[in-house]
C-alpha positions as CSV (number, residue, x, y, z in Angstrom):
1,X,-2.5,-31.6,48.5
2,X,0.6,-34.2,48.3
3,X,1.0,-36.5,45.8
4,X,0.6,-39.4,49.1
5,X,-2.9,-37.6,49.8
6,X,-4.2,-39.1,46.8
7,X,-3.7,-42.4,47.5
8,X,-6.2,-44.9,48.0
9,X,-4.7,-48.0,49.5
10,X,-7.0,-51.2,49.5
11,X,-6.5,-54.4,51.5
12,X,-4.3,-55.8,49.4
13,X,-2.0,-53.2,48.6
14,X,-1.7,-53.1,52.7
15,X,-0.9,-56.6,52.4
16,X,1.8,-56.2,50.4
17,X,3.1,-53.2,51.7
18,X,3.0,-54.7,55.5
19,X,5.0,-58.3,53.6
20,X,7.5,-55.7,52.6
21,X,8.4,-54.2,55.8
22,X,8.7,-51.1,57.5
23,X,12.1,-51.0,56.8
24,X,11.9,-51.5,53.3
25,X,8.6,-49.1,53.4
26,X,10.8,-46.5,54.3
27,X,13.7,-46.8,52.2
28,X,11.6,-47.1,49.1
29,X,9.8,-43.2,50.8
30,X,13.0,-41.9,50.4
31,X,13.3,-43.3,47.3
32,X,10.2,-41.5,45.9
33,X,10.8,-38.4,47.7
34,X,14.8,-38.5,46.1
35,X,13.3,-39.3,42.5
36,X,10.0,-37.4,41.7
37,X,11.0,-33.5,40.8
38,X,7.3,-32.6,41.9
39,X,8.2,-33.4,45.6
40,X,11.8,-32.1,45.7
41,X,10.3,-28.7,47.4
42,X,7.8,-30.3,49.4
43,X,8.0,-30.9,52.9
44,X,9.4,-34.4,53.8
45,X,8.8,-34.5,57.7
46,X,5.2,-34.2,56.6
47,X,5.4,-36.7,53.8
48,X,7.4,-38.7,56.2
49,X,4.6,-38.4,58.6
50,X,1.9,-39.7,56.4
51,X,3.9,-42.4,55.2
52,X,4.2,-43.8,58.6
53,X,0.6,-43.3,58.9
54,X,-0.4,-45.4,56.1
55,X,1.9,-48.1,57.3
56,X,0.2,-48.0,60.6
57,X,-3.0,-48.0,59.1
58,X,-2.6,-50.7,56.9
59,X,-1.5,-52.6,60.6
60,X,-4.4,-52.1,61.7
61,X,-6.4,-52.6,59.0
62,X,-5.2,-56.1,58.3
63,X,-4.0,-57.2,62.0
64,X,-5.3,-60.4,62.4
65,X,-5.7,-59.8,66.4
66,X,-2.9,-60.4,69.1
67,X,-1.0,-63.3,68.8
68,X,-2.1,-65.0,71.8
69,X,-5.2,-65.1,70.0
70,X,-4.5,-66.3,67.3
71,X,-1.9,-69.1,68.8
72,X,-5.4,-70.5,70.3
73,X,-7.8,-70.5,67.3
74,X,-4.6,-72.3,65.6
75,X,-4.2,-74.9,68.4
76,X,-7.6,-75.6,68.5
77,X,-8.1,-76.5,65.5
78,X,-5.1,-78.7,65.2
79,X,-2.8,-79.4,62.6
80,X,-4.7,-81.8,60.2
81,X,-7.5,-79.7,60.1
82,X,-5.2,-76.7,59.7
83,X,-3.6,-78.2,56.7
84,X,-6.6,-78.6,55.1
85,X,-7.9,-75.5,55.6
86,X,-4.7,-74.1,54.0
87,X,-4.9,-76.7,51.2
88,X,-8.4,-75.8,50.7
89,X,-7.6,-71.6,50.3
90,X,-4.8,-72.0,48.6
91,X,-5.1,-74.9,46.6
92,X,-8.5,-75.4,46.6
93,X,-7.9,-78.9,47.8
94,X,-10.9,-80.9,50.5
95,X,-12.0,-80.0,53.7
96,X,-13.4,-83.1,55.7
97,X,-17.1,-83.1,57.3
98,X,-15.1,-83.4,60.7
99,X,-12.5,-80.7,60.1
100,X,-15.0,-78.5,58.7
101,X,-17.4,-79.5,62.2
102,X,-14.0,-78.1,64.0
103,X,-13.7,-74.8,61.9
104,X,-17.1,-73.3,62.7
105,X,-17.4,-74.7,66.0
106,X,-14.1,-72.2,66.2
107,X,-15.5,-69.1,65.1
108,X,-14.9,-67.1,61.6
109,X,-13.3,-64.3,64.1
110,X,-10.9,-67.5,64.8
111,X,-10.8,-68.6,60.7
112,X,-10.4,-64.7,59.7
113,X,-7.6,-64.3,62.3
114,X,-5.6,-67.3,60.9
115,X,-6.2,-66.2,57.4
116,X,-5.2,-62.7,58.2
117,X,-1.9,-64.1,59.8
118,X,-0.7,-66.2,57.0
119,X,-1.3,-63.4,53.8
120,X,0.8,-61.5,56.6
121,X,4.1,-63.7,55.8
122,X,6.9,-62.8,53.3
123,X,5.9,-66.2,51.5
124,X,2.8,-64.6,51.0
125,X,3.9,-61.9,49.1
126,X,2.5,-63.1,45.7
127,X,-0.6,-63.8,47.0
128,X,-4.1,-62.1,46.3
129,X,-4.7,-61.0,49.8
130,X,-7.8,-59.6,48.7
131,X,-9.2,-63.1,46.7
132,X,-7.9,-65.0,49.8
133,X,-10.0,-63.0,52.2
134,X,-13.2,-63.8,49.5
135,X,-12.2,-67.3,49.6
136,X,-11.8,-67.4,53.6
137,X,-15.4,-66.6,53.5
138,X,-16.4,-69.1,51.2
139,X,-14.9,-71.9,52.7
140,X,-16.2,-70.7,56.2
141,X,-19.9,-70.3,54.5
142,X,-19.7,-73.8,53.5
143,X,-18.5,-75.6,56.0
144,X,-21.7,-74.1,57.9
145,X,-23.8,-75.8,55.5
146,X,-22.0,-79.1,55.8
């Protein structure tokens, strides 16, 4: 067993690793396998191999859908109540009766997919995808009882 087979990678260490990059994903592989004397001997087309795989499970894992998709649920619910859904998750700011109305009348497939999109960006990266997920709950929980 590799030192990668051990690895237990949550939703928001896929987060993360997905605002990095595949690029960057692989370079910092390379890295690892370069640096750590216990994996000098091992065999890096296989290490290689699972390293992609985690990257491509952590896609799917977190994929918030396709983007046409997604371009709907956001167009639907337009950009004022956007904003204050994003105010709301990341600022906990105030989420009108009407724009709350709009959000469940969308779907929490819709609300997940949008929340799944934006942890997704680089400007992101600092984010808690994990707590923001919670919170994307919470805010679509209440705005059913609204």
């Amino acid at each position: 067993m590799s030192i990668i087979d051990t690895i237990d990678y949550s939703g928001d260490c896929c987060y993360k690793l997905l605002q990095t990059g595949y690029p960057c994903h692989t370079k910092y592989t390379l890295y690892v396998l370069l640096n750590r004397p216990e994996l000098k001997h091992s065999n890096w087309t296989e290490l290689f191999a699972k390293s992609d795989q985690i990257y491509h499970e952590c896609d799917e894992l977190t994929s918030p859908g396709s983007i046409e998709f997604v371009a709907k649920c956001t167009e639907n619910l337009g950009n004022e109540c956007g904003e204050q859904v994003y105010n709301k998750l990341i600022h906990d700011g105030r989420i009108t009766k009407p724009c709350c109305q709009e959000l469940v009348k969308n779907g929490l497939q819709c609300h997940t997919a949008m929340v799944k999109s934006l942890i997704r960006i680089p400007e992101m990266r600092n984010a808690n995808a994990t707590e923001l997920m919670k919170k994307n709950s919470l805010i679509f929980n209440h705005c059913l009882h609204v």
